[in-house]
KEPADREN-997700 format. One line per 2 residues: their letters; for each residue z negated, y, x of C-alpha. Coordinates in nm, 3 decimals, always signed. Layout:
A	Z Y X ~ ...
! end
This chain:
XX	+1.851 -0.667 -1.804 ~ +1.853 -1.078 -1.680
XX	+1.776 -1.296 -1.967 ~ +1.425 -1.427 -1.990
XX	+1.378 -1.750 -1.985 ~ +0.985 -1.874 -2.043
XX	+0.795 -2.170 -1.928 ~ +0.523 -2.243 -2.218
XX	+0.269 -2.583 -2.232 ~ -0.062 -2.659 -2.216
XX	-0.256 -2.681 -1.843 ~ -0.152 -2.964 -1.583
XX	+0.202 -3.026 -1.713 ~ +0.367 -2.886 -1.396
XX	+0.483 -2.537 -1.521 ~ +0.412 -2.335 -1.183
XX	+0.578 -2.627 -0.970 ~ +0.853 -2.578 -1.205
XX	+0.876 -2.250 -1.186 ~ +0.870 -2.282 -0.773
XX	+1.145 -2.552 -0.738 ~ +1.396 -2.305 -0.966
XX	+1.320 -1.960 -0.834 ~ +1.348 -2.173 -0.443
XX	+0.967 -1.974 -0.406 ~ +0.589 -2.068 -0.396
XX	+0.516 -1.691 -0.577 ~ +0.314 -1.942 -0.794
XX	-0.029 -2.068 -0.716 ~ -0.008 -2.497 -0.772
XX	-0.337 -2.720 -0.770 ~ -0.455 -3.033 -0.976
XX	-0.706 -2.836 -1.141 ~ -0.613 -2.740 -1.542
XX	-0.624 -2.365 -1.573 ~ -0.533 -2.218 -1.213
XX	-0.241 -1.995 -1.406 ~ -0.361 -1.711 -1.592
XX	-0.162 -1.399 -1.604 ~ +0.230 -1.420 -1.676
XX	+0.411 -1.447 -1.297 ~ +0.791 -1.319 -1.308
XX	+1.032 -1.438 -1.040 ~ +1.444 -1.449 -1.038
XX	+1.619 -1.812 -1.045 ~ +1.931 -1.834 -0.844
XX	+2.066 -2.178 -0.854 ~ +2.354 -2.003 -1.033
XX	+2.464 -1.736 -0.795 ~ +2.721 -1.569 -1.108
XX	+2.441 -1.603 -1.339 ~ +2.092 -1.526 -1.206
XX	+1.815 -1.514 -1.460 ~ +1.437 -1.408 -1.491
XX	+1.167 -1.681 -1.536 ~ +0.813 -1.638 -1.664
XX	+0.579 -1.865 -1.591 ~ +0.271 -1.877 -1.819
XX	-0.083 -1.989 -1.832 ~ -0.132 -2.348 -2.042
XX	-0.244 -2.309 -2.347 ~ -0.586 -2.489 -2.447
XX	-0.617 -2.449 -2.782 ~ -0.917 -2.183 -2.783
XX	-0.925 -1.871 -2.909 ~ -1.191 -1.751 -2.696
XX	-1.294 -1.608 -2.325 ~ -1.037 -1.641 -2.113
XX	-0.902 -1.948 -2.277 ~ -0.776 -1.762 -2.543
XX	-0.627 -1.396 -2.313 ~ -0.450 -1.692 -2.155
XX	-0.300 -1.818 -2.462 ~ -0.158 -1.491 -2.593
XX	-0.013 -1.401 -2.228 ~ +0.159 -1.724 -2.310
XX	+0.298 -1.580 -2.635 ~ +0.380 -1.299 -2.541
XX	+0.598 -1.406 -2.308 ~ +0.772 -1.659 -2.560
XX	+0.855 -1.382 -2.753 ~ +1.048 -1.176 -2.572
XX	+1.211 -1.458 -2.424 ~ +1.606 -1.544 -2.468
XX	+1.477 -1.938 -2.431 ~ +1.156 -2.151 -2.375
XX	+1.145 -2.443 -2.186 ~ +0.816 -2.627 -2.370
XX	+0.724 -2.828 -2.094 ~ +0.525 -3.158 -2.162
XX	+0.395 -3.457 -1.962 ~ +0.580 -3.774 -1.977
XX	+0.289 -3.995 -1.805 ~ +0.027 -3.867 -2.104
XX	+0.227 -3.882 -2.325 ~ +0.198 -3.632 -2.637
XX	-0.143 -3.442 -2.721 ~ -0.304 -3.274 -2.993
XX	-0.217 -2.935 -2.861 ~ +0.131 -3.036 -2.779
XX	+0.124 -3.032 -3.158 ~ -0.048 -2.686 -3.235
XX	+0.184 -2.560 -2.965 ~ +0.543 -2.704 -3.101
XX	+0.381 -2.517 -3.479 ~ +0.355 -2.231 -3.316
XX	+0.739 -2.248 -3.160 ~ +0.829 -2.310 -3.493
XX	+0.737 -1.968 -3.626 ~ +0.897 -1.825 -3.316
XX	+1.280 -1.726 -3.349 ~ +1.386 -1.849 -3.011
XX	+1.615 -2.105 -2.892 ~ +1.357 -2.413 -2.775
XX	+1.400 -2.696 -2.488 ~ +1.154 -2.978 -2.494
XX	+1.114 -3.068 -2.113 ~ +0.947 -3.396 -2.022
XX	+0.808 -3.362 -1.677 ~ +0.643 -3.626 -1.454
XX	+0.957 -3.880 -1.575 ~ +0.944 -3.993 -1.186
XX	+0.917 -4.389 -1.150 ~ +0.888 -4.409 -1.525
XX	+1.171 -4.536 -1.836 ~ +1.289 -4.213 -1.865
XX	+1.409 -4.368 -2.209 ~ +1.059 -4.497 -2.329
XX	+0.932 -4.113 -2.191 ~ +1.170 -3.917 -2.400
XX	+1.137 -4.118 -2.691 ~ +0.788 -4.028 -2.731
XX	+0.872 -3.713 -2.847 ~ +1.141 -3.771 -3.055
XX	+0.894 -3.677 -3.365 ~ +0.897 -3.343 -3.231
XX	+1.202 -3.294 -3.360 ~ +1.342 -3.103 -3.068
XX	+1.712 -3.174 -3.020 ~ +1.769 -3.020 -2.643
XX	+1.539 -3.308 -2.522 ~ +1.534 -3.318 -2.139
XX	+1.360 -3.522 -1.880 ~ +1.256 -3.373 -1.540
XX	+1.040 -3.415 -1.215 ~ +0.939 -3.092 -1.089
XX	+0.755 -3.230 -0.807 ~ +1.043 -3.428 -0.704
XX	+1.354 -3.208 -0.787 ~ +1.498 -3.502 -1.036
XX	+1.680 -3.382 -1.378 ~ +1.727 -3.002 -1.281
XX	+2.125 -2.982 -1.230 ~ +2.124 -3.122 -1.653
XX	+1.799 -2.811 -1.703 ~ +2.043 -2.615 -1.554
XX	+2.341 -2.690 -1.713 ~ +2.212 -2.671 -2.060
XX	+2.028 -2.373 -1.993 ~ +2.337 -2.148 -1.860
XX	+2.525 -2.307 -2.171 ~ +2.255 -2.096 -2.398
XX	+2.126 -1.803 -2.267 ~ +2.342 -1.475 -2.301
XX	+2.624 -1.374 -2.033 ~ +2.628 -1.036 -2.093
XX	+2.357 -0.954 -1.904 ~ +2.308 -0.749 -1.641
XX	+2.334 -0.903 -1.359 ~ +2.166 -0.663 -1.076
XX	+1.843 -0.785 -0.918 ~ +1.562 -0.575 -0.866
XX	+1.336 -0.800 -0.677 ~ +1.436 -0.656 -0.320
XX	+1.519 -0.310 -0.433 ~ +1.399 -0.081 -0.126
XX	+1.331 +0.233 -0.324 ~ +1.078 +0.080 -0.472
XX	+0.688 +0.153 -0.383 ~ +0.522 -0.174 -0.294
XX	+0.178 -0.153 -0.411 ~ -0.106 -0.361 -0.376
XX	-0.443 -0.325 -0.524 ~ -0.717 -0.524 -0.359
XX	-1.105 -0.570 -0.329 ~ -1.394 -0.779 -0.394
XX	-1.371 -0.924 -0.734 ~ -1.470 -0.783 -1.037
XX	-1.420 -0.380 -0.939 ~ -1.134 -0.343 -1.176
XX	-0.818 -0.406 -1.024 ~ -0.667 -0.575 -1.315
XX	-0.789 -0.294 -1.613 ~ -0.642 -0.020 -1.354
XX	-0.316 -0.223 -1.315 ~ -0.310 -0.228 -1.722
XX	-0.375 +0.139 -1.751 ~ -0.089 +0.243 -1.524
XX	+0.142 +0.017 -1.732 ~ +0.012 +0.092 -2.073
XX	-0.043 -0.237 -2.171 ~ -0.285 -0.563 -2.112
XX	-0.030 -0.711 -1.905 ~ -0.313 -0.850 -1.673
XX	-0.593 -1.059 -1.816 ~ -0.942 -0.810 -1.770
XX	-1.304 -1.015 -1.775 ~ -1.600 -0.903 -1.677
XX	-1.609 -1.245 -1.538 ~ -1.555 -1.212 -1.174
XX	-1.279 -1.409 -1.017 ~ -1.067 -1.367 -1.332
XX	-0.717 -1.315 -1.160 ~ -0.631 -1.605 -0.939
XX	-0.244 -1.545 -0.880 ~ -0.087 -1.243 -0.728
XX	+0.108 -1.072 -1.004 ~ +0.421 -0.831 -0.895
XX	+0.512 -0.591 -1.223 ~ +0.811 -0.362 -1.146
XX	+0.753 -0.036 -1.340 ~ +0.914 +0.295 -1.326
XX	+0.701 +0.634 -1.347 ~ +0.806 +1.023 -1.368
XX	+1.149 +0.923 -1.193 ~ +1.039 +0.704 -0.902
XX	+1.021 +0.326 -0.870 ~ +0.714 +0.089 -0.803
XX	+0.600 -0.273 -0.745 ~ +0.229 -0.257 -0.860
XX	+0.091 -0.606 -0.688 ~ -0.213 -0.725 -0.878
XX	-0.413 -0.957 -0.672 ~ -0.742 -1.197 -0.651
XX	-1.069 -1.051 -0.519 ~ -1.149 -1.170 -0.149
XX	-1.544 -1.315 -0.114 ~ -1.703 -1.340 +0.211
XX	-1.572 -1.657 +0.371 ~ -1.949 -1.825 +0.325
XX	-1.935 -1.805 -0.035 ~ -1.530 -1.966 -0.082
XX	-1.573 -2.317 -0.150 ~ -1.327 -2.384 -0.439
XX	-0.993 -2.526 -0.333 ~ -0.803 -2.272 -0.598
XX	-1.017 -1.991 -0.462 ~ -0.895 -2.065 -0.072
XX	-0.576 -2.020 -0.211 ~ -0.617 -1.744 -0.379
XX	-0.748 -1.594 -0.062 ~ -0.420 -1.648 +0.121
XX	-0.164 -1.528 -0.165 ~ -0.373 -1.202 -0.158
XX	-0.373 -1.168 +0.240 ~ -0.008 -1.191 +0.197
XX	+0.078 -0.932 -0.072 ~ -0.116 -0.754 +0.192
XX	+0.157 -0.797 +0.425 ~ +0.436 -0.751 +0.215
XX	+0.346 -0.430 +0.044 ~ +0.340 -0.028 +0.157
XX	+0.066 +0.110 +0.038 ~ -0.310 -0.065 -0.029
XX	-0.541 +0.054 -0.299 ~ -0.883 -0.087 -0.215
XX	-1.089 -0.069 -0.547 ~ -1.437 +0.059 -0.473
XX	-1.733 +0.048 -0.759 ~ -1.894 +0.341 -0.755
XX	-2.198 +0.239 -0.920 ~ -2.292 -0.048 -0.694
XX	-2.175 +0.175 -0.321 ~ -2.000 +0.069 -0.050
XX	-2.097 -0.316 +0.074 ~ -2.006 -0.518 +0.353
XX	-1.747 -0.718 +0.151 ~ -1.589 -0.377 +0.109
XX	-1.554 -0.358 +0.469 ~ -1.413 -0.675 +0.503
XX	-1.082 -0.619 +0.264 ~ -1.091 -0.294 +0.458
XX	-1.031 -0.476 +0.803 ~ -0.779 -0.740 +0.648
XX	-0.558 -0.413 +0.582 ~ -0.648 -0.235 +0.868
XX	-0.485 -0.579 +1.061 ~ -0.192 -0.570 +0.844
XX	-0.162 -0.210 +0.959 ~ -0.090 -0.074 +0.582
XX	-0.110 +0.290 +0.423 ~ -0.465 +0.316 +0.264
XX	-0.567 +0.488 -0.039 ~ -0.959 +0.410 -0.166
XX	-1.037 +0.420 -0.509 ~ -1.372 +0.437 -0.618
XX	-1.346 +0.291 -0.968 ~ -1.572 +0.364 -1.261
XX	-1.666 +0.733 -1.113 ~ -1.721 +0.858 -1.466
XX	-2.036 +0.629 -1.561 ~ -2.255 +0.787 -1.289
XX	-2.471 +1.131 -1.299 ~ -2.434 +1.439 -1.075
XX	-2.716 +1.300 -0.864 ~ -2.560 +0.969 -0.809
XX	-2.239 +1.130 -0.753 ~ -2.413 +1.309 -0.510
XX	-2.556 +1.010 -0.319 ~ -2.199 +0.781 -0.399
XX	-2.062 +1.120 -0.164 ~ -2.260 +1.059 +0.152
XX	-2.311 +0.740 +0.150 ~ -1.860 +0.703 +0.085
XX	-1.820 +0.957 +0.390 ~ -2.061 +0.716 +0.677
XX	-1.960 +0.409 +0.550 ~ -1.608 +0.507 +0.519
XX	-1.582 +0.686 +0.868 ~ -1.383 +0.461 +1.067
XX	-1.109 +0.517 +0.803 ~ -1.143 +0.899 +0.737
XX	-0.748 +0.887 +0.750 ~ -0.780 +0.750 +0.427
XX	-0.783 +0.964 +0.087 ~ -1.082 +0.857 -0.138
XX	-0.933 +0.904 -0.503 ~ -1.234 +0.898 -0.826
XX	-1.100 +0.740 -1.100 ~ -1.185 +0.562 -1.387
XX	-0.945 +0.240 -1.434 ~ -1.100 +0.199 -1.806
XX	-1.030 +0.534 -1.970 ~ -0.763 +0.649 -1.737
XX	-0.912 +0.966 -1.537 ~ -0.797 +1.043 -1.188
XX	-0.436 +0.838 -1.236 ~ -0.247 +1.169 -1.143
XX	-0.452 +1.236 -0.823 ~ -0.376 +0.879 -0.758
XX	-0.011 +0.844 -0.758 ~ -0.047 +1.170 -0.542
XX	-0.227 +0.983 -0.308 ~ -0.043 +0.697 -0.289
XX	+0.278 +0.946 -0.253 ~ +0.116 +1.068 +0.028
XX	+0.011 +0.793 +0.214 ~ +0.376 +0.651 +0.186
XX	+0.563 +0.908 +0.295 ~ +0.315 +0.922 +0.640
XX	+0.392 +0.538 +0.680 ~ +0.752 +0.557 +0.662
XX	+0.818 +0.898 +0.782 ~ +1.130 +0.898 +1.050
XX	+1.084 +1.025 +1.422 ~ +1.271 +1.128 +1.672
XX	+1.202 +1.046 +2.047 ~ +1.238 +1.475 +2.172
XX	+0.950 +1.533 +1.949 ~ +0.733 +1.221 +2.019
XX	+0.771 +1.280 +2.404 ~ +0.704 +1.691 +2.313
XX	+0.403 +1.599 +2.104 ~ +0.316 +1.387 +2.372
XX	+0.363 +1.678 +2.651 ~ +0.121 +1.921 +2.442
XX	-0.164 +1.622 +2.441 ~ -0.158 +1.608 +2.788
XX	-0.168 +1.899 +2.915 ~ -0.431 +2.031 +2.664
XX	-0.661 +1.764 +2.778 ~ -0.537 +1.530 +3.093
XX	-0.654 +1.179 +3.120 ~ -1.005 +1.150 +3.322
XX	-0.996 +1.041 +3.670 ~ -1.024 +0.667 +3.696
XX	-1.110 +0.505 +4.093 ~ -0.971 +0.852 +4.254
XX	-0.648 +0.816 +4.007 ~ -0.518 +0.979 +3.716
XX	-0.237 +0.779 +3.464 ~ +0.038 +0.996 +3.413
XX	+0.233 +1.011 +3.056 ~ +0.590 +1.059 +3.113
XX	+0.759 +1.058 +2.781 ~ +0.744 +0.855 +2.431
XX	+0.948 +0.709 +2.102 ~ +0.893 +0.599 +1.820
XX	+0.880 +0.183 +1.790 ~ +0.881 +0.139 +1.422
XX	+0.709 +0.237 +1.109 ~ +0.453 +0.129 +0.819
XX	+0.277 +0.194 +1.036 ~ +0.368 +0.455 +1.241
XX	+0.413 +0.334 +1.606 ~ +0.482 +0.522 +1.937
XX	+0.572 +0.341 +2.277 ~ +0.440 +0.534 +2.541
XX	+0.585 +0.532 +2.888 ~ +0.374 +0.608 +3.228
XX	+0.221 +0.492 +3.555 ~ -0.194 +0.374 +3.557
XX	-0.197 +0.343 +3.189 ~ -0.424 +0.081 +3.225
XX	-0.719 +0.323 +3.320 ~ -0.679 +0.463 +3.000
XX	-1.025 +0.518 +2.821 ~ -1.056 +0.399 +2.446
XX	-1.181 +0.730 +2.365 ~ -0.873 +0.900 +2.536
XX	-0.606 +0.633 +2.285 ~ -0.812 +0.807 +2.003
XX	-0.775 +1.142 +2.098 ~ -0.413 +1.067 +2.133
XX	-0.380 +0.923 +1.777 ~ -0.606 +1.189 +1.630
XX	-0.359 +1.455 +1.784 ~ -0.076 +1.321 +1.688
XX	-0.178 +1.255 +1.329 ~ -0.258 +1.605 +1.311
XX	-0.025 +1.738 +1.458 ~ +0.248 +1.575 +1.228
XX	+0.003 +1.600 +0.929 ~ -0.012 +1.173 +0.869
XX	-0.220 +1.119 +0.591 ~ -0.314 +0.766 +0.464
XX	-0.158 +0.575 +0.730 ~ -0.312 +0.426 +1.045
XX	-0.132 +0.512 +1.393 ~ -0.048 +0.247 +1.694
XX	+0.061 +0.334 +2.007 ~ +0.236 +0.116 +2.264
XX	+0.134 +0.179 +2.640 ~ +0.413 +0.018 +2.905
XX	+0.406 +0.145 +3.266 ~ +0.730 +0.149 +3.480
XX	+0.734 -0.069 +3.774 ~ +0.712 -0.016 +4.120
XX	+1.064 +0.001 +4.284 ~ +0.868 -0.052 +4.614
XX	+0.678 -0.348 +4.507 ~ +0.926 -0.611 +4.653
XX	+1.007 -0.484 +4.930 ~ +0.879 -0.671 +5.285
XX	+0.665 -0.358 +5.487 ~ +0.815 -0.202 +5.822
XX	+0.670 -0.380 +6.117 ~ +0.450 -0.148 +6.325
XX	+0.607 -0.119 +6.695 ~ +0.400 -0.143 +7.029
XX	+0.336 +0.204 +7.066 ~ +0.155 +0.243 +6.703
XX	-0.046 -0.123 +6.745 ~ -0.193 +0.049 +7.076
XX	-0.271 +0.365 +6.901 ~ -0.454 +0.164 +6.601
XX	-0.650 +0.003 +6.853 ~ -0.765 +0.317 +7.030
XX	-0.854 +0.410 +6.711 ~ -1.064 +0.144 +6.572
XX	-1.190 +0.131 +6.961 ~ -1.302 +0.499 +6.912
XX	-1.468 +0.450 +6.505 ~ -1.631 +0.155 +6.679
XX	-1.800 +0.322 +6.933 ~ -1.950 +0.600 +6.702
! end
């Protein structure tokens, strides 16, 4: 494993932008506003190429016990304690604070090598800064600005000169084996309590306040011999109802673990149905072109008869993405977690599947003859052969003449077929129509000679006179 090194303070000191400038990343979310961290973000620092580490950056820690105040504060220790080094991180221009104080007590009691950084020492007496915390009694005492890059090559050096070097030193940030998952939906469905129950742990902050997870949180876990990056992520609001700065960007960092990932778990709640918010996060994947899996969360609070109703009203609301397996589960006491990962194995192995271009253009062959394109302005497009353009999702370049007249009805029946027909199963299909051009279209006509310009006339003379 890469040592740990943690990033601990209270709110507003400039952890996150910390923890941006050394991992050379924005995988944390930065605003004025106290608070905006919550859940403990993991991301590799390179600026030592021999000697890469792991950095944690942590919620600030307000002194409360309570709400979300306080899940914050023990995310924070947790973290510091199964670190190989904290960085406490402070703010020069305030100066030290009452809960600076709680905070250095509680390093105290905690039996891990500790660096007092001063950040915000930009255009100040970086002398007159650090001194203000010589009471602390910290003797690694540095001075940094984040924001501005100034005092990280001495961070640096004094942190390599501490942490372990026997380490291993494999990153498993980009590993491809690994699953990419993402679970997304409106907020407050229980994306972070099912993220928690897969790893066995409250690694994510759950509140039945909504908006509760701001950040998008990447956890690496490993499960009955395969690999996964379980994505935790902020619930999306209709864009009428998104006014807070912190919330916009919370909006964006979830649209993009959208992109990045393989597979999308969209977190239904069973007990309030299907809305139109539902729909929305549904289109944002549908864009990205992702594998889908539903899950309709919290299945095992409602009766038979509800179930009954949640059933019909899942299968019209839910029809433009039939595709998609719907997976009952309960993220609180763990039911349906098998059936998910099943799912979710599924859907994967459609997205990514390989093809070859004999049975793409065969597959294609069998479509058309068992129902031919419909005649379009006394023409018909043919479908001469196809390959496959990429995957996740599957895509197929189709080659022809007149596939413009294509119907929309007729692209569906092709996707329908072929997703049959090579049994795809929680992936959506795209197919890429390009017609061949005409070898004739250049080239000047033959002139007509006497004898057929007096024959045209007696033609027209003879239409005319009818």
């Amino acid at each position: 494993m890469l040592p740990l090194v943690a990033l601990v303070g209270r709110p507003n000191v400039g952890k996150s932008t910390l923890f941006n400038v050394l991992t050379r990343s924005r995988d944390a979310l930065v605003h004025d506003e106290p608070g905006v961290t919550r859940d403990r973000n993991y991301g590799v620092c390179r600026l030592d190429p021999e000697r890469p580490f792991v950095l944690v950056d942590t919620g600030g820690i307000a002194g409360s016990e309570e709400g979300l105040a306080g899940a914050t504060a023990r995310q924070s220790r947790a973290a510091a304690e199964e670190a190989d080094l904290i960085l406490f991180v402070v703010d020069g221009r305030e100066g030290a604070s009452a809960i600076d104080d709680e905070i250095l007590s509680w390093l105290r009691k905690v039996d891990t090598p500790t660096f007092l950084v001063v950040n915000k020492v930009d255009g100040l007496d970086a002398q007159a800064a650090l001194a203000e915390f010589a009471r602390y009694g910290i003797k690694e005492v540095l001075g940094v600005s984040s924001a501005h890059k100034q005092g990280l090559d001495a961070l640096m050096a004094r942190t390599m000169a501490v942490l372990p070097r026997d380490g291993d030193t494999e990153i498993l940030d980009n590993d491809p084996e690994r699953v990419r998952i993402a679970f997304v939906g409106r907020p407050n469905v229980g994306k972070s309590t099912l993220v928690n129950r897969i790893l066995g742990e409250e690694r994510m902050i759950a509140s039945d306040v909504p908006g509760t997870t701001r950040d998008s949180i990447a956890v690496d876990l490993e499960r009955d011999g395969r690999k996964y990056r379980l994505i935790d992520t902020a619930g999306l609001r209709r864009k009428g109802r998104v006014e807070d700065a912190v919330e916009k960007f919370s909006i964006v960092k979830t649209l993009g673990a959208i992109e990045q990932c393989q597979v999308a778990v969209i977190m239904l709640d069973a007990v309030e149905g299907v809305t139109d918010q539902d729909a929305s996060v549904l289109g944002a994947v549908l864009d990205a072109g992702r594998a889908l899996v539903v899950g309709v969360n919290k299945w095992d609070g409602l009766t038979d008869y509800q179930r009954e109703q949640n059933e019909q009203l899942l299968s019209r609301k839910l029809a433009f993405v039939d595709w998609a397996e719907a997976v009952r589960i309960s993220a609180l006491h763990g039911s349906g977690m098998r059936e998910l990962f099943k799912a979710i194995h599924r859907a994967h192995s459609s997205a990514t599947r390989q093809f070859t271009t004999a049975e793409t253009t065969k597959a294609l062959e069998i479509a058309y003859e068992t129902n031919p394109p419909p005649v379009v302005r006394g023409h018909v497009a043919k479908l001469r052969y196809a390959h496959p353009g990429g995957d996740n999702p599957p895509t197929f370049i189709v080659h022809g003449s007149r596939l413009r007249t294509l119907s929309d009805s007729y692209r569906r029946y092709l996707e329908n077929f072929f997703r049959k027909r090579f049994k795809l199963v929680g992936t959506p299909v795209r197919f890429l129509f390009k017609e061949g051009e005409n070898p004739y279209k250049d080239k000047p006509k033959n002139p007509l000679t006497a004898r057929q310009v007096a024959k045209k006339r007696r033609l027209m003379k003879h239409v005319k006179g009818k």
